[in-house]
C-alpha positions in Angstrom: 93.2 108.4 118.8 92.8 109.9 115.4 93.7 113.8 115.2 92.7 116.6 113.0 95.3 118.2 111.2 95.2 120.9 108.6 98.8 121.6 106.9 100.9 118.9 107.4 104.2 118.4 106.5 106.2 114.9 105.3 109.9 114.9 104.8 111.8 112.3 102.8 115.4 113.6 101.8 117.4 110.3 101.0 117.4 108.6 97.3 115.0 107.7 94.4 113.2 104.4 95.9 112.6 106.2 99.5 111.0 109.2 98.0 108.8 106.9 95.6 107.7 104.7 99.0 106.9 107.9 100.3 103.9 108.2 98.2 102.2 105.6 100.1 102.1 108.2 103.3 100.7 111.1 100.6 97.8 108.3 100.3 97.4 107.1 103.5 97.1 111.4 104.7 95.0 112.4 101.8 92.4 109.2 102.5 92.5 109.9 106.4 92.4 113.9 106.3 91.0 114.3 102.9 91.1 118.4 103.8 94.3 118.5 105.0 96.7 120.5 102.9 100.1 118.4 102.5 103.4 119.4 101.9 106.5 117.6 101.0 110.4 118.0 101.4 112.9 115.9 99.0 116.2 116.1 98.2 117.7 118.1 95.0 116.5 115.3 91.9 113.9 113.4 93.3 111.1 116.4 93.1 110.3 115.8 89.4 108.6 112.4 90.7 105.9 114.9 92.0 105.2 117.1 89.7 101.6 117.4 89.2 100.7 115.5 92.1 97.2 116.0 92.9 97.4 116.0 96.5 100.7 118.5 96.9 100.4 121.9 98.1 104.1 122.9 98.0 106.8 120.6 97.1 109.9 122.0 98.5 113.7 120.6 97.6 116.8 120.4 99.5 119.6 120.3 97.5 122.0 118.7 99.5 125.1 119.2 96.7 125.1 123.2 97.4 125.9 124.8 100.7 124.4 121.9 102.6 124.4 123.1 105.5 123.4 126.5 105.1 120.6 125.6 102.8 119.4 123.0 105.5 118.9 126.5 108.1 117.2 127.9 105.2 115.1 125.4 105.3 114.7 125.4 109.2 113.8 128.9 108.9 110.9 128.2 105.9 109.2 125.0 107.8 109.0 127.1 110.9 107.1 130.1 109.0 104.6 127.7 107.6 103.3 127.1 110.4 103.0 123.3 110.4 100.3 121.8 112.6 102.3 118.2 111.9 105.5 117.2 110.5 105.8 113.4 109.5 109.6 112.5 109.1 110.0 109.4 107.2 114.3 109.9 107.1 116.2 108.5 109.9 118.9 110.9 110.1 120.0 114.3 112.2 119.6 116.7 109.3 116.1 115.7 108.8 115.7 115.3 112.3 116.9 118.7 112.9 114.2 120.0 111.0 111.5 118.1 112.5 112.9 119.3 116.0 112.6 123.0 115.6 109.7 123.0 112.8 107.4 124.4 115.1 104.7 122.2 114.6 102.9 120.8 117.6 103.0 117.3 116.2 106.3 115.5 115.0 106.6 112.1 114.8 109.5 110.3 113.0 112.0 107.2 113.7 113.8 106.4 116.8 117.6 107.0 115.3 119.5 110.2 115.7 120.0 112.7 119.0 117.2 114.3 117.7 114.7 112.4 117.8 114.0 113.1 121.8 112.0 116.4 120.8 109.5 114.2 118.5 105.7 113.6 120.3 106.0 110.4 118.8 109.1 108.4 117.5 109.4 104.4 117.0 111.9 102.1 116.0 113.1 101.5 112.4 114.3 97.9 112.3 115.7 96.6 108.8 115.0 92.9 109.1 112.0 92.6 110.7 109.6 90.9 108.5 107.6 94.5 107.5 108.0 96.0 104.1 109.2 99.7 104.3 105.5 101.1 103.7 104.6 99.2 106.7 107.2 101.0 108.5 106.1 104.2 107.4 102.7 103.5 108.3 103.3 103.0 112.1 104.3 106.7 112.1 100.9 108.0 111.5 98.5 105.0 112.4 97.4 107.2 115.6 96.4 109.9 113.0 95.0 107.7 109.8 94.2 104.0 110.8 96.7 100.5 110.5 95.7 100.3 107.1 98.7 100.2 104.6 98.3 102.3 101.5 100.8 101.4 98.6 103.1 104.2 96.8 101.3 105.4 94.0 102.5 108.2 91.7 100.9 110.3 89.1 102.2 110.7 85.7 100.6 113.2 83.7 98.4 113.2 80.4 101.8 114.3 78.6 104.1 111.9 80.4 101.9 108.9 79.1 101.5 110.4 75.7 105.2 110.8 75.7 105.8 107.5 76.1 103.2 106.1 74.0 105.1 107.3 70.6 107.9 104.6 71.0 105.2 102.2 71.2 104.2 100.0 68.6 103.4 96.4 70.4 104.1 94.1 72.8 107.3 95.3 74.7 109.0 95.2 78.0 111.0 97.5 80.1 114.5 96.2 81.3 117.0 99.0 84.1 120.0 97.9 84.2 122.1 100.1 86.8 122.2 100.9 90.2 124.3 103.0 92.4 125.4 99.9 94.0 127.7 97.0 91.6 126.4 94.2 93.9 122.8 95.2 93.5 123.2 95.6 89.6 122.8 92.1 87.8 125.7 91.5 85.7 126.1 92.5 82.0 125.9 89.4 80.7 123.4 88.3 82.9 121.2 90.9 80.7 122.1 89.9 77.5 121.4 86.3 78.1 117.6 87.3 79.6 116.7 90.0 76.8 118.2 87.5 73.7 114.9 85.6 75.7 113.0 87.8 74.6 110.4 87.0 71.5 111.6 89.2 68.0 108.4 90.5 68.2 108.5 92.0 71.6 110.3 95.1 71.8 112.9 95.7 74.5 113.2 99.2 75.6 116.3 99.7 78.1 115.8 102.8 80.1 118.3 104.7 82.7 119.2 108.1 83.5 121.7 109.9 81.2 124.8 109.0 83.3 123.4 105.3 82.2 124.1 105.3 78.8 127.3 103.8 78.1 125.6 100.8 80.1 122.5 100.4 78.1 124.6 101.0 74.7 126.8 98.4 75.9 124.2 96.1 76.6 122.0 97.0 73.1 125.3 96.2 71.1 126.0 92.8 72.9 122.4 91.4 72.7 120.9 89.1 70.0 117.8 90.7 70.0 117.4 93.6 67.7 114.7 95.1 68.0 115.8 97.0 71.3 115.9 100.9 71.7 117.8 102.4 74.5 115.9 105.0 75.9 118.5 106.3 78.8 118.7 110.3 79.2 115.5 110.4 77.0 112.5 109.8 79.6 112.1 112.0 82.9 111.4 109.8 86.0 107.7 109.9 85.7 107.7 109.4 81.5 109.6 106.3 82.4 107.2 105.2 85.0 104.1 105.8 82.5 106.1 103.6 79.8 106.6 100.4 82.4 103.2 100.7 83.6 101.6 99.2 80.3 104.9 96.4 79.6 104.5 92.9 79.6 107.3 93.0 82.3 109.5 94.8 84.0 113.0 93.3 84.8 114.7 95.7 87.3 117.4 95.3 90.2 116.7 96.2 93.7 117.2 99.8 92.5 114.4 102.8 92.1 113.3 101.2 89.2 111.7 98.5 91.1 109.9 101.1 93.3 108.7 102.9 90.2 107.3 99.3 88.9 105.1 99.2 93.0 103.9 102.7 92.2 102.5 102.2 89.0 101.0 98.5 90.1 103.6 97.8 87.0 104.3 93.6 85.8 107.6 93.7 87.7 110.7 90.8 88.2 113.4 92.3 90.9 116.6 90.4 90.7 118.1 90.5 94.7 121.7 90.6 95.0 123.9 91.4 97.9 120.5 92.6 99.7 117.3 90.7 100.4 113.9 91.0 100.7 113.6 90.8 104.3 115.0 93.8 104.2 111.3 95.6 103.4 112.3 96.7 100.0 110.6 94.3 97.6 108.0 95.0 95.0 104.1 95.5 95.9 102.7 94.8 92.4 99.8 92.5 91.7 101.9 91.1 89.3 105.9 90.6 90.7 108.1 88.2 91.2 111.2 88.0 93.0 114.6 86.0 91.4 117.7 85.3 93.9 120.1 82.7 94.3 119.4 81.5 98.0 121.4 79.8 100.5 124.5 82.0 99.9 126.2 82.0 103.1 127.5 85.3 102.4 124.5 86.8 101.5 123.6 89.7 102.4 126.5 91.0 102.6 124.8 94.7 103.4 121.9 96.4 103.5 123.0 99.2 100.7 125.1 97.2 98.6 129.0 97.6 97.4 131.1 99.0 95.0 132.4 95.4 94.8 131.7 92.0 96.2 133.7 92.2 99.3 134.5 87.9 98.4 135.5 88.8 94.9 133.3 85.6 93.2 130.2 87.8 93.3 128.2 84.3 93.3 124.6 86.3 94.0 124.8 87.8 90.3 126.6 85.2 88.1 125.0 82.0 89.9 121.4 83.8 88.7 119.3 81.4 87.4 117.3 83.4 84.2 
């Protein structure tokens, strides 16, 4: 039975790619309870993805580097003060269960995992594997308040964001991220050089990362072919970048937060799948995307997060990619 809420809270603390799915509950609330005011907790880094946001009251940021655990009572002690009607936890863990314990708000709904989870009106099971993308996941959570309609991630880039990226444009380009946390999720160098040297003259390849990405996407610039490349790593915020791929011819991207960005700005997308797999819920949800992996490994997937290293040493899922 669909309830009226009227300040409601959602709480995604883990990395880039789950606070970008996240977006697709801020749409599913704001369609459903178009008067609700919504809040939403992230960790320390991913609340630039929200700046601006149109449907935000607060965003409020846990940074998890600093006094953890005394900024996470901090925090306990804020969520309870504002008086919360519902607190939607879309991270499966104890801290963030914690919070959605004691918030004080006479709904809490959130996943199944973690001792805390026993104090939630509502909790279900979060089941890597099981045929569902992620936002479907997500969606379960609230269908008793919104409907079983899924809403894709969507973020909002503002007028400056897009104008930003617009004066490195000059043509046709595309958009290629070439990191990830995880080596086994991060197609190979060489594996780049041969796709961008692909690439037509007169189609600018812009390489984007953070700042900690830049030795990559130098290396990568020197060893390619194609010249007319700009590495934009360290130069673009999170949502400049996402404003950039959302006009590209196509976006080439690992199963990383780039990917993620791509769904949320409906964005030409190719993923390249690794160690992990689809099946896991985390491929892309644009109109236009398409998925390259090298099947029938028998050691594939070797995790759901990924590996330093390829725990078989041949890493066959990256240098058997067909480009």
């Amino acid at each position: 039975m669909k309830k009226d809420f009227n300040n409601i809270l959602v709480i995604q603390t883990a990395f880039i790619g789950d606070a970008i799915l996240a977006s697709s509950v801020l749409e599913k609330l704001h369609t459903s309870l178009p008067d609700a005011t919504i809040s939403l907790l992230v960790r320390r880094g991913n609340e630039s993805l929200y700046e601006g946001h149109p449907f935000l009251k607060e965003i409020i940021v846990w940074d998890k580097n600093h006094e953890k655990y005394a900024a996470l009572f901090k925090l306990r002690k804020k969520i309870k003060q504002s008086n919360y009607d519902a607190v939607i936890n879309l991270h499966r863990y104890s801290s963030s269960g914690f919070l959605t314990a004691f918030s004080g708000a006479s709904y809490k709904v959130g996943f199944s995992e973690g001792i805390f989870s026993k104090f939630f009106t509502k909790k279900v099971d979060h089941i890597i594997g099981d045929g569902r993308h992620e936002t479907e996941r997500y969606n379960e959570l609230i269908e008793d308040i919104t409907d079983k309609t899924i809403a894709k991630p969507k973020l909002y880039p503002s007028a400056y964001d897009f104008e930003k990226a617009k004066t490195y444009v000059t043509g046709k380009y595309i958009c290629i991220s070439p990191t990830s946390v995880w080596r086994t999720k991060q197609l190979p160098e060489q594996k780049w050089v041969t796709l961008c040297n692909k690439i037509p003259e007169d189609t600018v390849v812009f390489i984007l990362g953070s700042k900690h990405d830049m030795g990559i996407c130098n290396s990568l610039s020197y060893k390619m072919s194609h010249k007319n490349t700009k590495v934009l790593a360290g130069e673009l915020t999170l949502l400049q970048s996402a404003a950039l791929m959302k006009n590209a011819e196509m976006n080439y991207v690992n199963d990383s937060g780039p990917l993620h960005l791509a769904s949320a700005m409906n964005a030409n997308v190719t993923a390249f799948f690794l160690s992990t797999i689809p099946a896991f819920g985390f491929g892309p949800l644009s109109d236009n995307s398409k998925i390259i992996e090298v099947k029938n490994l028998e050691c594939r997937p070797c995790g759901i997060h990924g590996f330093k290293d390829c725990p078989k040493v041949h890493f066959k899922c990256g240098f058997d990619m067909d480009l």
